[in-house]
C-alpha positions in Angstrom: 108.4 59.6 47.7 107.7 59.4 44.1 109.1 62.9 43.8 112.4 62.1 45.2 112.9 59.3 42.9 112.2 61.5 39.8 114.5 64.1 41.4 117.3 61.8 41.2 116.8 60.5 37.8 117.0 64.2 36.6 120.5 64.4 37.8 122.1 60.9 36.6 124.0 61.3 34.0 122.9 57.6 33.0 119.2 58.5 33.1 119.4 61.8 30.8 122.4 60.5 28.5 121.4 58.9 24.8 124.1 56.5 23.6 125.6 58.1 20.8 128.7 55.8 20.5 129.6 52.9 22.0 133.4 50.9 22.2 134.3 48.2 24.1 137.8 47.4 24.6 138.6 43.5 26.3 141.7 43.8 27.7 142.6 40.6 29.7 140.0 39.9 32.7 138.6 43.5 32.3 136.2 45.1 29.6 136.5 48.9 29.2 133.0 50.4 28.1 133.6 54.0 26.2 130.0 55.4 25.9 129.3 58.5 24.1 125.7 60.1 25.4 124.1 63.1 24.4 122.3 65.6 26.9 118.7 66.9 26.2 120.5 70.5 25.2 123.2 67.7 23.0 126.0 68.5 24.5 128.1 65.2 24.6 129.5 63.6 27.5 131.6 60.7 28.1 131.3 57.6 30.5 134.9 55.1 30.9 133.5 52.3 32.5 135.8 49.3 34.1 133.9 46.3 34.3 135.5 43.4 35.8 133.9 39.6 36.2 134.2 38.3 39.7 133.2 35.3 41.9 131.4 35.9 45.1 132.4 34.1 48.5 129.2 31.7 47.6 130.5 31.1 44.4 128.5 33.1 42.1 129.6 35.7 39.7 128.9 39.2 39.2 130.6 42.2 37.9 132.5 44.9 39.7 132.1 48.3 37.8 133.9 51.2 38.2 132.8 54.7 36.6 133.6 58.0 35.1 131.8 61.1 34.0 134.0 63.1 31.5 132.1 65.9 30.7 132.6 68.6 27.7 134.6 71.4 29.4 137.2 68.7 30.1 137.7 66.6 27.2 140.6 68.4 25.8 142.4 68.5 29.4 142.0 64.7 29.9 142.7 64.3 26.3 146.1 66.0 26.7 147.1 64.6 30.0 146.3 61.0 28.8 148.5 62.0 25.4 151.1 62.9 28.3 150.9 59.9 30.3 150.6 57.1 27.7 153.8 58.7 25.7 156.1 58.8 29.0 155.0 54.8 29.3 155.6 54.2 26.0 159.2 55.9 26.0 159.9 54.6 29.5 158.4 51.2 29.2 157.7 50.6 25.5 157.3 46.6 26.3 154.0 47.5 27.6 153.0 48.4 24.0 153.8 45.2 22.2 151.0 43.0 20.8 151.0 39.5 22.0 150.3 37.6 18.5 148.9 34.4 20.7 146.1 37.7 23.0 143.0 35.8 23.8 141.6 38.7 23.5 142.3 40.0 20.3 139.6 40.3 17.3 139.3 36.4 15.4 140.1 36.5 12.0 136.4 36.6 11.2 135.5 39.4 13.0 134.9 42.6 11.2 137.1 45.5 12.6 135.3 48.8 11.4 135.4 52.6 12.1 131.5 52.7 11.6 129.9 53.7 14.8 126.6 51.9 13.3 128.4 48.7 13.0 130.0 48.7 16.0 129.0 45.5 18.6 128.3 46.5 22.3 129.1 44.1 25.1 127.1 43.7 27.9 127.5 41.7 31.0 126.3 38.6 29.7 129.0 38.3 27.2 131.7 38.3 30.0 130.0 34.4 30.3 132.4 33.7 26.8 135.9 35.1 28.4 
């Protein structure tokens, strides 16, 4: 049994992946996770994770996640056809695009905003306790 269990952690992605860079991105009720992981061979892959706060029919809360695996052969594909995608919204719906000045969710004034992946806070589920 203990060999199937080790089988399986040798093909997650999670299990073999080392966070290289990490960006969360609160966008009303839902927090989008990108993770940047390296494989033993460091090749970098990519995980887009939704993560959404909900309340069970007992009345506790947990979070619904949803995931994807981008890896290396398709980064500049999905790159491209997100380009695509976003600009036809943006031409075809450019409203979507406007920053709310009075967004809950948008960086205080205190609040560093930085391109350094170093310095960069991750989220994890127990910060969804603050929205």
């Amino acid at each position: 049994m203990n060999i199937i269990q080790d089988n399986r952690k040798e093909n997650d992605p999670e299990a073999m992946g080392e966070e290289v860079y990490s960006k969360a991105v609160r966008a009303g009720r839902r927090t989008y996770f990108f993770d940047v992981k390296a494989t033993r061979n460091d090749d970098y892959f990519l995980t887009i994770t939704e993560s959404r706060k909900k309340q069970g029919k007992d009345g506790s809360f947990f979070f619904d996640k949803h995931k994807i695996y981008l890896y290396k052969e398709d980064f500049a594909k999905f790159a491209d056809g997100l380009e695509e995608v976003v600009a036809f919204i943006k031409q075809h719906k450019p409203e979507f695009f406007a920053q709310d000045s009075d967004d809950l969710y948008a960086p205080s004034a205190t609040e560093s905003l930085t391109t350094d992946p170093n310095s960069i806070p991750t989220l994890d589920d127990a910060d969804f306790d603050r929205l």
